[in-house]
N, C-alpha and C positions, 0 to 999 in steps of 0.2 A: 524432421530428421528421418531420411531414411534406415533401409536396412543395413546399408553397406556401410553407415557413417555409424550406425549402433555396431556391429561387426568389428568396424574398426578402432573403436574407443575399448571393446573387451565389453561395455553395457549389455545386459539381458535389454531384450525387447519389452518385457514388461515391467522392467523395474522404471522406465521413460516417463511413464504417466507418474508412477508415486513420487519420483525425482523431483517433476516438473510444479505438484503443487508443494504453494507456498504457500503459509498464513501470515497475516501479518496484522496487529492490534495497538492502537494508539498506547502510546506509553502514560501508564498513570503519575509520572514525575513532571506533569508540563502543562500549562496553563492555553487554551486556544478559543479565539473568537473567528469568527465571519466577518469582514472589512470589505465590502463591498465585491463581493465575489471570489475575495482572496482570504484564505487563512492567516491568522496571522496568531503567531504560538514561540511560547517561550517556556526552555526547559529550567525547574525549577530547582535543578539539579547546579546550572552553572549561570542563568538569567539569561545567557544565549538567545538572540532571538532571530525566529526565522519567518519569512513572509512567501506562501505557497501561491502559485497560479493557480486559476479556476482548474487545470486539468489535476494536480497535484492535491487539489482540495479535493474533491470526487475522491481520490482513492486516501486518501486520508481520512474524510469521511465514512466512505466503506470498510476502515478498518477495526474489524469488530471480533478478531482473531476467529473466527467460526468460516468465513467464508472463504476460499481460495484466492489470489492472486487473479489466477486465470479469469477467474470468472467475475470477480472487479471489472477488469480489462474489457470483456466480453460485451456484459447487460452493462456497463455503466459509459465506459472512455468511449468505446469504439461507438454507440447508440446516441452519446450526449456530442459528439465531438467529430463525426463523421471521419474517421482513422483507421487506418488496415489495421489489425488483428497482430500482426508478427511485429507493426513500427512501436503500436500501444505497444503492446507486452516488452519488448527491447526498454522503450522511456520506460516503464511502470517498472520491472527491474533494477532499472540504475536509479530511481527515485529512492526506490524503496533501499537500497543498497545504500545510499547517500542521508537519507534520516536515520537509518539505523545506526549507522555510527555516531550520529549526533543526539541517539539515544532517545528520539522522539515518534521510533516506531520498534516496536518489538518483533521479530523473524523467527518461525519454526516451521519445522517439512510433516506438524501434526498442529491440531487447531490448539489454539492459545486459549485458557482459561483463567481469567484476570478477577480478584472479587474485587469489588467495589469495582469494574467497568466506567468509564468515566462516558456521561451519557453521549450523546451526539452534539457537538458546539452550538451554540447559539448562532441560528441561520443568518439573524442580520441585526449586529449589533446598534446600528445607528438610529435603531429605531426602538431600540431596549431603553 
């Protein structure tokens, strides 16, 4: 975003950055394994269940409410999935935008502290 496009929203130039991170931490109401590459997770809120691609697993996984959004996108999607930078972050957005209301990812513009952290899911269930 340029300056003109901050200018013209009325945005301070350095409020952009703090704007732009996001935390986001798996919701401890929801049951998740590893299925062959794919998430697969059900909220135990309504038994909902939903089934993640490998790129959706990665930031699902990475979600540990301590770490940014951004930087998900960055060291993980764009590194494991060879993806520009602005297409990741756009999908990783509307992901994250899209589990949140189905209450299987938690959203704050400061890092999320969760007790009991529900650990990292089991990598490959079919071998458990």
């Amino acid at each position: 975003m340029g300056t003109d496009s901050i200018k013209a929203t009325g945005l301070d130039e350095h409020l952009i950055g703090v704007m732009a991170d996001t935390f986001i931490a798996r919701s401890p109401a929801i049951a998740a394994r590893v299925l062959g590459g794919e998430m697969m997770i059900m909220s135990a809120v309504d038994s909902t269940f939903f089934s993640l691609n490998e790129v959706a697993t990665v930031i699902f996984q990475a979600a540990d409410g301590k770490t940014p959004l951004t930087e998900i996108v960055e060291k993980k999607v764009c590194v494991e999935f060879e993806v520009g930078p602005e297409e990741a972050q756009r999908d990783a957005e509307q992901l994250v935008a899209d589990l949140s209301q189905h209450g299987i990812l938690l959203v704050s513009d400061k890092p999320i502290r969760l007790h009991n952290f529900p650990n990292t899911p089991v990598e490959n269930a079919e071998n458990s």
